[in-house]
Backbone as a chain_set.jsonl record, in Angstrom:
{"seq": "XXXXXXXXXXXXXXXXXXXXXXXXXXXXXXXXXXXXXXXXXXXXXXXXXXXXXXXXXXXXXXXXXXXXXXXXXXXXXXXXXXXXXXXXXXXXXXXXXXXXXXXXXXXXXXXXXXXXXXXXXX", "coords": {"N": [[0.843, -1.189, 0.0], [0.691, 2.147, -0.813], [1.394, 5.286, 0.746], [-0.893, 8.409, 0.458], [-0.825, 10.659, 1.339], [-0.087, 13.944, 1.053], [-1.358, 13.924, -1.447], [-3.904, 13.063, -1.204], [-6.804, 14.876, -1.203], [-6.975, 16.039, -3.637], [-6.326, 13.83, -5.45], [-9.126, 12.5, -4.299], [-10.644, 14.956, -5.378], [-10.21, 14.853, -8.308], [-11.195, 12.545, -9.351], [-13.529, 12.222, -8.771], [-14.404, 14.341, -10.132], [-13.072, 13.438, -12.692], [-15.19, 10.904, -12.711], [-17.776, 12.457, -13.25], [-17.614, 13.301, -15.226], [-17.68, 11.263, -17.564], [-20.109, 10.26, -16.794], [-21.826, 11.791, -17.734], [-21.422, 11.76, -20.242], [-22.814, 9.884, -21.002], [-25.262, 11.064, -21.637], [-24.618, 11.61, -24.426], [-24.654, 8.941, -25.632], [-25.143, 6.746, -28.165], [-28.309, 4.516, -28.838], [-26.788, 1.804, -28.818], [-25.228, -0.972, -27.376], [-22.573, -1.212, -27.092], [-21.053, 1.194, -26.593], [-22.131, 2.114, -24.301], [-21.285, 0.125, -22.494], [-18.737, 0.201, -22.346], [-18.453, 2.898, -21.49], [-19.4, 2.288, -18.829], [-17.385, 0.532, -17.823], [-15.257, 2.581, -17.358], [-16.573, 4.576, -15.897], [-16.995, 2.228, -13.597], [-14.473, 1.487, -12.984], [-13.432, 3.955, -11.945], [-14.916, 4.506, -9.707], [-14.246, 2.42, -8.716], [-11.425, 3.051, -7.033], [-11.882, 5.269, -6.003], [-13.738, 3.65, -4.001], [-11.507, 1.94, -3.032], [-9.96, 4.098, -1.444], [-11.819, 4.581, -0.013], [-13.491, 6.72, -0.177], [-11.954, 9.055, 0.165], [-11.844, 9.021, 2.881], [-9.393, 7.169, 3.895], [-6.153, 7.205, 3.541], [-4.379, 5.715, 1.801], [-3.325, 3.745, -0.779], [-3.433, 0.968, -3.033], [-1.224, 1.073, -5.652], [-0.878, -0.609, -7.455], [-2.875, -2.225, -7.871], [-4.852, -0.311, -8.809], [-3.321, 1.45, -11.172], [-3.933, 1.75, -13.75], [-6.366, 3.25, -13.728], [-5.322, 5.458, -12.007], [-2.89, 6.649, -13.878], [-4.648, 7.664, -16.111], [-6.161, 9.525, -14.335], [-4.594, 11.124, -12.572], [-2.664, 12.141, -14.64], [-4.586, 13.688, -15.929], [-5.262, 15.844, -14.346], [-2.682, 17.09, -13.672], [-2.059, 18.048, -16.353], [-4.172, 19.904, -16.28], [-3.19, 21.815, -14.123], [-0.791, 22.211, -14.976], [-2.024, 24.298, -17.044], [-2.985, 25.861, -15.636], [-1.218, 27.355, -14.199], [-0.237, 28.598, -16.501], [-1.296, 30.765, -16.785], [-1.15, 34.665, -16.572], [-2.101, 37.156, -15.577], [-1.981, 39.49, -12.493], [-4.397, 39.012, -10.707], [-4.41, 36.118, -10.961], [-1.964, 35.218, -9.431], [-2.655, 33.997, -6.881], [-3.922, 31.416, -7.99], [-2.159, 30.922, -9.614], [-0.294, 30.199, -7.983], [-0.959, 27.627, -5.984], [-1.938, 25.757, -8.442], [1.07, 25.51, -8.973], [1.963, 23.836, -6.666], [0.083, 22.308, -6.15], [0.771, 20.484, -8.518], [3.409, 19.5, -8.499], [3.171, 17.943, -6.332], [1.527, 16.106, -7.269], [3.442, 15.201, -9.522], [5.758, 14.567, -8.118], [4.435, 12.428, -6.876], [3.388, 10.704, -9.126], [6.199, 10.098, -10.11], [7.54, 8.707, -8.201], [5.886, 6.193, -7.663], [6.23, 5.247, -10.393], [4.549, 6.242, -12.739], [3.574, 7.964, -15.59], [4.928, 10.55, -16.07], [3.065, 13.361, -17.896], [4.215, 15.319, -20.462], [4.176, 19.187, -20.242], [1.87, 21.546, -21.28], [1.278, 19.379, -22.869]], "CA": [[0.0, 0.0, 0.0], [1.071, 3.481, -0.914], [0.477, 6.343, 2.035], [-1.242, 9.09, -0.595], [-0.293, 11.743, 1.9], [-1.002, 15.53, 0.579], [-2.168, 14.073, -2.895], [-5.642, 12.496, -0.838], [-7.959, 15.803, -1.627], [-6.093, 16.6, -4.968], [-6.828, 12.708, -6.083], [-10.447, 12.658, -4.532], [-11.424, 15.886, -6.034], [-9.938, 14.682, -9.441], [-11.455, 11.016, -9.256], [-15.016, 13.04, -8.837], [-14.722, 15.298, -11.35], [-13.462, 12.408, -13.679], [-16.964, 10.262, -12.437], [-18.81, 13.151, -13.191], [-17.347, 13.545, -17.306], [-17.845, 9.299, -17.579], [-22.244, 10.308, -16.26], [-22.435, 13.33, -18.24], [-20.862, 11.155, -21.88], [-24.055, 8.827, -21.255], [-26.529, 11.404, -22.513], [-24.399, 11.91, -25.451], [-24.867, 7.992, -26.651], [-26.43, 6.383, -28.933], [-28.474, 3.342, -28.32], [-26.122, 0.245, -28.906], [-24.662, -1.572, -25.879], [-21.399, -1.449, -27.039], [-20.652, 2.184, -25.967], [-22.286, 2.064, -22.863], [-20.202, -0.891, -21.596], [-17.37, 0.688, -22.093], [-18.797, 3.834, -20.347], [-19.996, 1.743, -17.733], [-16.397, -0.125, -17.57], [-15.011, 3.658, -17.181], [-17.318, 4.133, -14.355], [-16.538, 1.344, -12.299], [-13.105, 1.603, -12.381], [-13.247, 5.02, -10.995], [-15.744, 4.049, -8.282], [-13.683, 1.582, -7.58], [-10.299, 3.858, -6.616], [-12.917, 5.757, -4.512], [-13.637, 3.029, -2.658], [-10.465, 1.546, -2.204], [-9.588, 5.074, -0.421], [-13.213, 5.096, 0.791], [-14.188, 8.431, -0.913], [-11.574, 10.317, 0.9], [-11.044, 8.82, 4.348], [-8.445, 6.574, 3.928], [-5.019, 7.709, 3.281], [-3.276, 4.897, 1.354], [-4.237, 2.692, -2.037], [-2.776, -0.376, -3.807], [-0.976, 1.692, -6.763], [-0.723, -1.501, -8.545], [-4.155, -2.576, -8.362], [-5.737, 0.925, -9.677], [-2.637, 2.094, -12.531], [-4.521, 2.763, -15.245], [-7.232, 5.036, -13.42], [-4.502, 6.421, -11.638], [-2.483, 7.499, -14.187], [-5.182, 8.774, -16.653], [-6.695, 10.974, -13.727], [-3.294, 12.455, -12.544], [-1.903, 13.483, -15.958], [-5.372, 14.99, -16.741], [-4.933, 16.828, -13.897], [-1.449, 17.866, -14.083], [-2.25, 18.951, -17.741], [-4.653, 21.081, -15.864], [-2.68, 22.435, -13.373], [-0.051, 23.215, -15.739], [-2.264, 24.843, -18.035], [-3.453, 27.582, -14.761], [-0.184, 28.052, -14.061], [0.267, 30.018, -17.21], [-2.745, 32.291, -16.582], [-0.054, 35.324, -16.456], [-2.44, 38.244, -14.924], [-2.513, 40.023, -11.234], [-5.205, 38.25, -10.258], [-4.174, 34.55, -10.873], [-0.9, 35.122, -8.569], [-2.467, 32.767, -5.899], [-4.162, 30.461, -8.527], [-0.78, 30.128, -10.022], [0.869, 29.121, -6.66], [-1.549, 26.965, -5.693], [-1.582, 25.205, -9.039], [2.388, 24.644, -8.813], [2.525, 23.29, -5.439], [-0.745, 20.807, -6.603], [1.142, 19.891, -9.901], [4.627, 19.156, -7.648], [2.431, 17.073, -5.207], [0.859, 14.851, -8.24], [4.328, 14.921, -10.796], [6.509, 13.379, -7.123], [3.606, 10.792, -6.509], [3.858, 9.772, -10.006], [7.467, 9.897, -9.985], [7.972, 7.611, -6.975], [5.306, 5.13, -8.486], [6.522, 4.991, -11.804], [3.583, 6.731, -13.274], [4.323, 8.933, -16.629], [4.055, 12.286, -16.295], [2.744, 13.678, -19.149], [4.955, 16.979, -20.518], [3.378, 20.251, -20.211], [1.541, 21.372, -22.719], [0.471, 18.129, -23.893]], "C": [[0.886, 1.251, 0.0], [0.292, 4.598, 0.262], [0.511, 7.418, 0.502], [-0.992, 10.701, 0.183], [-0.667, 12.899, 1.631], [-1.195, 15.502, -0.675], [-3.744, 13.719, -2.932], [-6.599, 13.741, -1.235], [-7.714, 15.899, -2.782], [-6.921, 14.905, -5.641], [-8.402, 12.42, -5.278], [-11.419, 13.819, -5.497], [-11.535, 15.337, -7.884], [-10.767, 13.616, -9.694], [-13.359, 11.286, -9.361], [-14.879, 13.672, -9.978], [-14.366, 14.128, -12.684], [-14.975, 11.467, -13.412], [-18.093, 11.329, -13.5], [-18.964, 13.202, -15.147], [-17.789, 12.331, -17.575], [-19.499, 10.153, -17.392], [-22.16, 11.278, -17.313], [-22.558, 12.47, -19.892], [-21.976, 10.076, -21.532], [-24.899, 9.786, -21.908], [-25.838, 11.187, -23.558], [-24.367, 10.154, -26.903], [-25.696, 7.642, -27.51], [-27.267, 4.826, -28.418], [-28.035, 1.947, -27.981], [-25.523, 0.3, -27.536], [-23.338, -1.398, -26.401], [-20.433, -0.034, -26.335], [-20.936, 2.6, -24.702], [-21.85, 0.976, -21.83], [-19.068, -0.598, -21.535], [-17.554, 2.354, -21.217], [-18.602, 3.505, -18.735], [-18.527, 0.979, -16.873], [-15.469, 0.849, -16.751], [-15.167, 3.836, -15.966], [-17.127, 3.594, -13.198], [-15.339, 1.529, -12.233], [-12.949, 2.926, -11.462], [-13.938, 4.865, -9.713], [-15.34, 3.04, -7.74], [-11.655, 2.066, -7.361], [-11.167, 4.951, -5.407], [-12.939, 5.151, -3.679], [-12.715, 2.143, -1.962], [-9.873, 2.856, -1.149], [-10.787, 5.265, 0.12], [-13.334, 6.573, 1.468], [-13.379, 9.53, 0.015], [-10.97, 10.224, 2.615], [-10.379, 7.614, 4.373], [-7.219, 7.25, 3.138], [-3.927, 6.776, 2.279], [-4.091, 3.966, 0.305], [-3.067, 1.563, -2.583], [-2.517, 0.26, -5.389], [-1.372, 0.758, -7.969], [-1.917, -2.333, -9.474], [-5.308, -1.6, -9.472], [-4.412, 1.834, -10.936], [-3.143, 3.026, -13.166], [-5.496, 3.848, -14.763], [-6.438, 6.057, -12.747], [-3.533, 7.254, -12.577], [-2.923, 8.175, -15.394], [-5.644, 9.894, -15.484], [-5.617, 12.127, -13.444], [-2.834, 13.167, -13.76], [-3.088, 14.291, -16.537], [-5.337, 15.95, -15.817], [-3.917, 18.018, -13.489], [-1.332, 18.655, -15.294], [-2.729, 20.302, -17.329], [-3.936, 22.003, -15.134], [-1.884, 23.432, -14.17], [-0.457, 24.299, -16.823], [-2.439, 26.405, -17.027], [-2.288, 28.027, -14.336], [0.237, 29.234, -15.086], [-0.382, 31.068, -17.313], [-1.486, 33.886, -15.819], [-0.707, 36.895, -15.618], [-2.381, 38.394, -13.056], [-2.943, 39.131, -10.701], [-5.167, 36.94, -9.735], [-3.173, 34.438, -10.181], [-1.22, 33.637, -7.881], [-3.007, 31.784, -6.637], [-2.769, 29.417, -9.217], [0.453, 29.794, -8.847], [0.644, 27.65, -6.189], [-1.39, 25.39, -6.995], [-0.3, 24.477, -8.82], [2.765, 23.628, -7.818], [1.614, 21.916, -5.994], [0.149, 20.121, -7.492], [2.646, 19.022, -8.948], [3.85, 18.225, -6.936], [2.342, 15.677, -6.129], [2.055, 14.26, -9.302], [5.197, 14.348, -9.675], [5.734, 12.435, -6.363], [3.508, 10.29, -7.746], [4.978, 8.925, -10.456], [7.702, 8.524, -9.523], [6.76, 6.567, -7.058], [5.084, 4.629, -9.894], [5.129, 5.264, -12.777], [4.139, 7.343, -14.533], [3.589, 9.612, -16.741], [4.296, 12.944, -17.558], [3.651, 14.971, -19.211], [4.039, 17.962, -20.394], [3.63, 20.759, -21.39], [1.036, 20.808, -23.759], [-1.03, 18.054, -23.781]], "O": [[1.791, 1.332, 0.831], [-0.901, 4.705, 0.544], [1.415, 7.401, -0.334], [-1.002, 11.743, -0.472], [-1.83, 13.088, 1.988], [-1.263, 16.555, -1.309], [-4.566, 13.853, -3.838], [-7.517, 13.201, -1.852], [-8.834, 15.789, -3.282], [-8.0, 14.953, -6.23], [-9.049, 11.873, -6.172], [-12.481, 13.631, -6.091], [-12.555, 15.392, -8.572], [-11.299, 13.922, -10.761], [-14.179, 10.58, -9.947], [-15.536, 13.207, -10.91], [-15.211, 13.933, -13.558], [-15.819, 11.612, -14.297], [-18.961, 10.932, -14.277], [-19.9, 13.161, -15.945], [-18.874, 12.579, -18.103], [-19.771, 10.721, -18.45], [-23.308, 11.188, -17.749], [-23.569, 12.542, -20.59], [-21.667, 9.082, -22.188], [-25.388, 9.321, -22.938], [-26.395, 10.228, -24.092], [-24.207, 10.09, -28.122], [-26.827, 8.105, -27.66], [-26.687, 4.108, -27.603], [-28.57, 1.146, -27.215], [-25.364, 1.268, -26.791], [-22.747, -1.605, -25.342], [-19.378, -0.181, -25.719], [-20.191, 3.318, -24.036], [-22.045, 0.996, -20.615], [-18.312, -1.089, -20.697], [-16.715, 2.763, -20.413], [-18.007, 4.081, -17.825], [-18.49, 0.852, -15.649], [-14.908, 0.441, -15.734], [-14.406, 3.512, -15.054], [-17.076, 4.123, -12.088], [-15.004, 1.827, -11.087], [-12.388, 2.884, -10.367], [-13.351, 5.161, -8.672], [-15.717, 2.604, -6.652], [-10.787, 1.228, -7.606], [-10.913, 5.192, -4.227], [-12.45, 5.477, -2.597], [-12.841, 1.671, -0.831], [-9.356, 2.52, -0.084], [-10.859, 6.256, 0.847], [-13.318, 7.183, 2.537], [-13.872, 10.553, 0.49], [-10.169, 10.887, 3.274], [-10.989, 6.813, 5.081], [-7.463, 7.824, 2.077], [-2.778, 7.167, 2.073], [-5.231, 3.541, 0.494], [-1.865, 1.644, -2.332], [-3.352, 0.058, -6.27], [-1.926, 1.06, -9.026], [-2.051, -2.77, -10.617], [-6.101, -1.9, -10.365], [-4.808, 2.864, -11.48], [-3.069, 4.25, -13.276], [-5.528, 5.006, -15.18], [-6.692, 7.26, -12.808], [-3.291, 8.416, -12.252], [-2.213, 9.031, -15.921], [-5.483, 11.088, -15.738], [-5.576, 13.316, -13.761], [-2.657, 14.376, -13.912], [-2.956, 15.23, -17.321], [-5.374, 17.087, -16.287], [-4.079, 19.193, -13.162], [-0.687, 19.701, -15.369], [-2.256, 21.397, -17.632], [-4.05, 23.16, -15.538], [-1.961, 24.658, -14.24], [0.351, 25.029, -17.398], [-2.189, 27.559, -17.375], [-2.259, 29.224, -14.049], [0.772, 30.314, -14.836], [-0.072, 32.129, -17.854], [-1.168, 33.921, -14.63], [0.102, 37.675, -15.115], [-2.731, 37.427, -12.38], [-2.205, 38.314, -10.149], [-5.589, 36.537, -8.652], [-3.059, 33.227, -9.99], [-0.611, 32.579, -8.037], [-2.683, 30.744, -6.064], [-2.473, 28.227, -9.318], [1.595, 29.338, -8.894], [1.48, 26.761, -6.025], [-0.921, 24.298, -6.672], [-0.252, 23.274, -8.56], [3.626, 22.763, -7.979], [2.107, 20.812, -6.225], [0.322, 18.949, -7.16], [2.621, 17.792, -8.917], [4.37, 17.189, -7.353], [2.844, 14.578, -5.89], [1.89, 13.184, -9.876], [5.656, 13.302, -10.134], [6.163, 11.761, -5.427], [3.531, 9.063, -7.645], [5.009, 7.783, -10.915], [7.968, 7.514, -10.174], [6.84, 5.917, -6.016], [4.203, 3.931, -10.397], [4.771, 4.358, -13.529], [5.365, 7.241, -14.584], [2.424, 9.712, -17.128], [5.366, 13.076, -18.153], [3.845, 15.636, -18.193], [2.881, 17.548, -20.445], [4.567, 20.735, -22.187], [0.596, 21.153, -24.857], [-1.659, 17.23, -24.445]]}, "num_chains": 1, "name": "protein.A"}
């Protein structure tokens, strides 16, 4: 087991907001079963990285068992991060701190579980 340490809100928030894109891409099917099993396949895997950290209060996951949802959710969210980092006005100062420190949090828990972090930009 991996301790998930100060990436646990950062990977629940992300792990939700992926759930939520997976529910939303059901209206957009069409009737055949073949796209909604693979929706549905989508789905469960993420609901089931939830509940191996049970949605937030547990601190530690089986990297090896959840991979693949782990390292599409982190690099979509590192994409993100890195993308608010370049938001260059006044304003975004603390968005773009905040960002870096998240993106550093999620690019040395991929690191140190052999994840691949996507380049920025990509």
């Amino acid at each position: 087991m991996t301790d998930l340490g100060e990436l646990l809100e950062t990977l629940v928030q992300s792990l939700l907001y992926a759930l939520m894109t997976v529910a939303v891409e059901f209206d957009v099917l069409d009737m055949e079963p073949g796209p909604y099993r693979v929706q549905v396949e989508k789905f469960e895997a993420i609901r089931a990285v939830l509940d191996a950290i049970e949605w937030g209060a547990r601190g530690e996951i089986d990297v090896e068992a959840h991979r693949d949802v782990l390292q599409q959710v982190l690099a979509d969210r590192l994409i993100a991060e890195h993308s608010l980092m370049q938001e260059q006005s006044d304003t975004a100062k603390d968005q773009r701190e905040h960002s870096y420190a998240c993106a550093l949090t999620i690019e040395s828990f991929m690191h140190e579980n052999g994840l691949e972090i996507p380049q920025a930009g990509a």
